[in-house]
N, C-alpha and C positions, 0 to 999 in steps of 0.2 A: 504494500500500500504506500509504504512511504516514496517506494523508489519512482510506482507513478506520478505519484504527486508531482515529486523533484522533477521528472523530465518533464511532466505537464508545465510548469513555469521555465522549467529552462526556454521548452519550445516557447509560451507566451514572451517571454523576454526576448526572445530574436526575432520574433511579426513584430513587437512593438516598436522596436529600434529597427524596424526596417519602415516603417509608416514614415518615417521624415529622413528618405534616401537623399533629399536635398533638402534644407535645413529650412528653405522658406515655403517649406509645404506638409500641413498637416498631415495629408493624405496623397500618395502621388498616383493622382487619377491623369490619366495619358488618354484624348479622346484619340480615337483609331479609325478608319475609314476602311472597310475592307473592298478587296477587288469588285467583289458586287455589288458594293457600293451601301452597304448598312455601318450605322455609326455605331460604335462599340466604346464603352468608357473601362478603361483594362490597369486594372491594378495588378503587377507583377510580382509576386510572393513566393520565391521558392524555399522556404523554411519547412515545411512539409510537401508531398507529394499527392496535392489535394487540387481539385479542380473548382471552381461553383461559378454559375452564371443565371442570375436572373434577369430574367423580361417582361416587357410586358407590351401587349398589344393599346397602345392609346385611346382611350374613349369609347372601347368596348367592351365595357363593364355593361350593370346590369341597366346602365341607363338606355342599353340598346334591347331589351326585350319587351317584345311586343306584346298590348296589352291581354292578350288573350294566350301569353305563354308566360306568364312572370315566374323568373327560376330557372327561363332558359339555359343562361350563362351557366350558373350554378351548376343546373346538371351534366353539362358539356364540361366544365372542369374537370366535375368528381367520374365520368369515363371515360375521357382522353387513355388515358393508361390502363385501359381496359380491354386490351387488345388493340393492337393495332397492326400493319402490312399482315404476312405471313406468321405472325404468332397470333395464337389466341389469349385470352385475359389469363389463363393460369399460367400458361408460357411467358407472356409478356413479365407479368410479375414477377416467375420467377429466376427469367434473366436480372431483371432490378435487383432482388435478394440475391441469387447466388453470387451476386459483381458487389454489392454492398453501394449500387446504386441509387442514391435519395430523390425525387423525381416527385412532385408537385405541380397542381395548377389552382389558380382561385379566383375567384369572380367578387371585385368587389363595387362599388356604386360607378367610379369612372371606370378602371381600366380592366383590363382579363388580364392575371399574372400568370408568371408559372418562374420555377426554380429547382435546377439539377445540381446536383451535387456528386462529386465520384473522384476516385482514385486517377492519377495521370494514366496507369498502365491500361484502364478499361476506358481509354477516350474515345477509340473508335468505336467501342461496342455502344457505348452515349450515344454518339452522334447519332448511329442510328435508330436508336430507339426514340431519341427523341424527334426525330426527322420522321419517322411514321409514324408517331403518337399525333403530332402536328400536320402532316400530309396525308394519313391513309389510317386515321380509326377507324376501328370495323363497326361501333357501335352497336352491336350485336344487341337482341331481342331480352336474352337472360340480364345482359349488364345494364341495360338502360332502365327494368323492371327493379333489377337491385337497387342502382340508384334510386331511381325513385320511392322507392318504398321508403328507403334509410333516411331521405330526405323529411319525408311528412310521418316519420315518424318521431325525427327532430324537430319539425315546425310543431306536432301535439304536446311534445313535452316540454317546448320550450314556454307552451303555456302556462306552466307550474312556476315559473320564476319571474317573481315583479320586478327583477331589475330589467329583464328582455320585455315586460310587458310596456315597462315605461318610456324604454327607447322606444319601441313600437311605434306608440303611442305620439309622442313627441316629435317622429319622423312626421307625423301622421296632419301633426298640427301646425307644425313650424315650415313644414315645407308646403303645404296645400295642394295643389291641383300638380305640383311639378313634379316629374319622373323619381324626384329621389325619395317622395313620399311612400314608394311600392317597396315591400319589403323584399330588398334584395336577396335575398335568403329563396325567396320563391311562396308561390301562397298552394291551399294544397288544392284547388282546384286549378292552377295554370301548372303546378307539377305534374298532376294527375290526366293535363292535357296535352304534355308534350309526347310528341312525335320522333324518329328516328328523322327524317325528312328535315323536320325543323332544325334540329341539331347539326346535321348538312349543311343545310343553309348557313347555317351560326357561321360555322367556322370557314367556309369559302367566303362570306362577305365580311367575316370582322377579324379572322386572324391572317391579316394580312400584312404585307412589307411598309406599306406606306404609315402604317401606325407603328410599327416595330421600333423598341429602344431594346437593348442590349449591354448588362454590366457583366465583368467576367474579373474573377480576380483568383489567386492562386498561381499556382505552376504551369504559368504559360508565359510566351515570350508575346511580342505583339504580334510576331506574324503569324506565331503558332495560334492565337488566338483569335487574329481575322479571319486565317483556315479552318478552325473552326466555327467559328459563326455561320460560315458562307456552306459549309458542308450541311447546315442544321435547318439554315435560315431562305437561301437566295433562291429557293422552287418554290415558296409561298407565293400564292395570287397576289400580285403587284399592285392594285387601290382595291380599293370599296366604297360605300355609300358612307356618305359624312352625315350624321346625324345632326339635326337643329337646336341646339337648348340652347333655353336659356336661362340666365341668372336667376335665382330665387328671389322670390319679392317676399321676405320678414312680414309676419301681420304688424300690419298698422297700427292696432292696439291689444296692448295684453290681454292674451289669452290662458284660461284657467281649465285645463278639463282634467279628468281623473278616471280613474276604471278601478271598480271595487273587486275583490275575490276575497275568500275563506282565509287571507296569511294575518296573522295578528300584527306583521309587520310592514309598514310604509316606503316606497320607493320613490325616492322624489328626484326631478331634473328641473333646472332651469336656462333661459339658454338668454343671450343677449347677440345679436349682430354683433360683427366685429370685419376688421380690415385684412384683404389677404397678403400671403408673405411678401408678396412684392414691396409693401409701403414701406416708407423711411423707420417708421416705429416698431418695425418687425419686430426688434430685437430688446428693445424695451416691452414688449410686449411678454418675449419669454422670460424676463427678469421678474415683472407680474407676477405674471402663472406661477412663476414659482415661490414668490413673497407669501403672493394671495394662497393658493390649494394644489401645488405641486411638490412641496418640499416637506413632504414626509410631518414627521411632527413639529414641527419646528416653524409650519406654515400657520398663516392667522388664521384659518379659515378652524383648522384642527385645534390651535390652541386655543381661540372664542370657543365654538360651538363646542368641541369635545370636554377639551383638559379644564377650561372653566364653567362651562354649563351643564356639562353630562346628559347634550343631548342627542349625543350622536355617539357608534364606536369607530366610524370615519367618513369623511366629508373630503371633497377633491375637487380639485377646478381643472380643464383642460380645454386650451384651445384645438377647434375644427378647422381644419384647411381641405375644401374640397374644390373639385374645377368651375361651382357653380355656383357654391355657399362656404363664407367662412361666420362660423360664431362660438361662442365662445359658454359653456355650459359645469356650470355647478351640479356635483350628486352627491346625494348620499341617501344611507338607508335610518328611517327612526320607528318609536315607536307612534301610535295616529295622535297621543296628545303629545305630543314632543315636536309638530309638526312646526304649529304656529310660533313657537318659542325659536326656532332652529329659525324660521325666516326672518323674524326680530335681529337675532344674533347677525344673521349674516346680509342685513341691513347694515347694522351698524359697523360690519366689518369693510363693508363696501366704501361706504360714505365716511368712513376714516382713509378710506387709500383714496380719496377723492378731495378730501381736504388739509389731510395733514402730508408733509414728508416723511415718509420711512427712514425708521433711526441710519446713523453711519455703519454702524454693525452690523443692522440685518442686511443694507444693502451689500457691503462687503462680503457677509457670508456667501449669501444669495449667486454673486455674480462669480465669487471663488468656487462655489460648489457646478455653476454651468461650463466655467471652460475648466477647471478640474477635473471634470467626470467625462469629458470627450472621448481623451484615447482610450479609457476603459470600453468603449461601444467595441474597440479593432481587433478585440483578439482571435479572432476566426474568418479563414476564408469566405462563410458564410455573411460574419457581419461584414466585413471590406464590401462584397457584392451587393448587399441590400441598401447598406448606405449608399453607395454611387445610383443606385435603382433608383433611391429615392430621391437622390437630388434632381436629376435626369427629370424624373414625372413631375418635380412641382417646379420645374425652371429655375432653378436655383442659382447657379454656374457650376463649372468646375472648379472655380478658387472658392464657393462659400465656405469650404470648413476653415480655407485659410485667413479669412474677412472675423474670423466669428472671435475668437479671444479679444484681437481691440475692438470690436463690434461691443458685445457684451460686457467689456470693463470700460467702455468709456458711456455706460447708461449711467446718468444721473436719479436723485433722488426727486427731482423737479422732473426729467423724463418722466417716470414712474406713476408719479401725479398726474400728468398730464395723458398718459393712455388711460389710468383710471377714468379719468373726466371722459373722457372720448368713449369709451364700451358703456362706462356706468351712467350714462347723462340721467338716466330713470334708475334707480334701485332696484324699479318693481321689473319685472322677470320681461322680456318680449313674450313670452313664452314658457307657462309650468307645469309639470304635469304631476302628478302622482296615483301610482300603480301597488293593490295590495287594501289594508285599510283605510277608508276613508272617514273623517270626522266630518258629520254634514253641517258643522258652524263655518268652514273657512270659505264658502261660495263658489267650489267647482261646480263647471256642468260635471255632471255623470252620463258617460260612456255607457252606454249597455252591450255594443259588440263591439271586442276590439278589430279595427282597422288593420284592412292587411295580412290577414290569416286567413280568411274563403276564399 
């Protein structure tokens, strides 16, 4: 045991010292252009003998499934790897297990991901499996029944849990008539109405090259890693159909709804509009979140409402960056009369960070503890890949990691105040919801079906 340990940190200590191969760079992301012409962001890690690349097709998530198939994406993820070219779903797999090949796909509101993982020695066996997982699923009659079943067996049971009821719910309110309303997840009569056909369809009009990003990081060189790509990537259908959205319109005025059930315990969400990462205050933004309900105990939100009130056993803020809505949402779980007391509290937690400066201490903490904990994210080929994934899908650049330490130590305490003004102009919620018990003094409508499950 010990001796793993040791070589476990040896190896972490050589990726980490290898993240700043040139001193003025957090992270050495190399954007790559391959012969066929797909842009690749290629982190070069040889300290293990380990491959991972994830992707994602842009803007083909679940906001592209039509309204009489919701859960398309979804399902098309969870059988992609269910067979594909000349193996069947048990073969398929069990080339993946006997190679100790990791192989994923997911469908979330904007994009359709996916992310492999494997040893350098089984690249070529990769390539192709993930080349006819992506070109030539069988989607076979057995695996798509599978799927489905698995699926509204998790949408019944996800019934049981008010913190899924209150997202639910909340999507349900806060977004209205717009696509991101429809529970990506899938509902169980558009589960129960997909098609092998439609699935087809999916994936010849959405997973295609023109939407395709590409991060690859591990034991590959660039070129070895462009040859890769192009082996995986450049026989995808080359455009598709651009879908129309648009931006969310926030209700106008606060809204209160709730959905009661048998849990004696209360699930609450509040959400506020907010600015997306692009804006100058991006970054005073993350110093916030994490003053306000990101920072563990040590945040106001936990030390008001829990450690002094005892009305909570935890309370969290997190900012939403999505391609169409960004806002910003307070949760936590209480009991139904601890409800009203808890939004008091985090009133007066709000409208302190709106009128006062936060001490020199907590800001100090605050901003040491965000560029402090950065290179902890890098210790695996896995996270190198995903983080570049992620810059990549929300426009970031390739130098944001390197912008981000003086970004976030030159936030002031007058910054700070002043994104509080800007989210919090109302206290009172854009949007509340609460799932589980409800006290009928605090003036929700009541919900009788939730939204997004038929």
């Amino acid at each position: 045991m010990i001796l793993r340990i040791s070589i476990f940190f040896i190896g972490l200590l050589f990726m980490t010292s290898s993240l700043k191969a040139n001193d003025a760079r957090i992270l050495d992301i190399q954007s790559v252009k391959t012969p066929a012409g797909i842009t690749v962001w290629h982190i070069e890690d040889h300290t293990l003998p380990i491959i991972t690349m994830n992707f994602a097709f842009k803007g083909a998530g679940a906001v592209t499934d039509p309204a009489n198939h919701i859960g398309l994406g979804q399902i098309v993820s969870n059988t992609l790897d269910e067979g594909a070219g000349e193996r069947t779903g048990h073969e398929f797999q069990t080339a993946l297990q006997d190679h100790a090949i990791d192989l994923s796909f997911g469908n979330g509101r904007d994009h359709f991901t996916g992310k492999i993982k494997t040893l350098t020695k089984h690249k070529n066996l990769t390539e192709e499996l993930l080349r006819d997982a992506l070109m030539a699923p069988r989607f076979d009659d057995e695996a798509i029944t599978r799927m489905k079943n698995a699926n509204l067996m998790r949408l019944k049971s996800s019934l049981a849990s008010t913190d899924w009821l209150a997202a639910r719910l909340m999507n349900d309110v806060y977004f209205g008539g717009h696509t991101y309303a429809r529970n990506s997840g899938g509902t169980l009569s558009g589960i129960a109405s997909i098609t092998k056909e439609a699935m087809e369809n999916f994936t010849q009009n959405y997973l295609t090259r023109d939407r395709l990003f590409v991060s690859v990081a591990g034991d590959m060189t660039q070129d070895e890693a462009a040859d890769f790509v192009d082996k995986i990537f450049s026989n995808l259908p080359s455009g598709s159909p651009q879908n129309s959205v648009d931006n969310v319109s926030p209700p106008t005025a606060p809204v209160k709804k709730a959905f009661k059930t048998e849990s004696p315990q209360s699930s609450v969400q509040m959400v506020w509009p907010i600015f997306p990462k692009t804006d100058p205050d991006y970054y005073a933004l993350r110093v916030l979140n994490h003053l306000l309900g990101a920072g563990g105990f040590s945040s106001a939100l936990m030390e008001e409402v829990r450690e002094k009130r005892g009305l909570t056993y935890g309370i969290y803020s997190r900012p939403i960056h999505m391609n169409f809505s960004n806002y910003m949402s307070i949760e936590s779980a209480t009991s139904p009369e601890n409800i009203a007391p808890m939004m008091a509290a985090i009133t007066d937690v709000l409208n302190e960070f709106k009128t006062e400066h936060v001490s020199d201490d907590k800001l100090t903490a605050a901003r040491n503890y965000l560029v402090g904990s950065l290179p902890l994210r890098f210790s695996t080929t896995q996270s190198l890949s995903r983080t570049a994934m992620s810059m990549g899908l929300n426009d970031m650049g390739i130098d944001y990691l390197d912008l981000w330490d003086d970004e976030i130590l030159k936030v002031t305490a007058a910054d700070v105040k002043r994104v509080a003004e800007r989210i919090f102009i109302s206290t009172t919620p854009t949007a509340m919801v609460i799932a589980g018990a409800v006290p009928d003094d605090l003036g929700f409508e009541i919900i009788e079906t939730m939204p997004g499950v038929e």
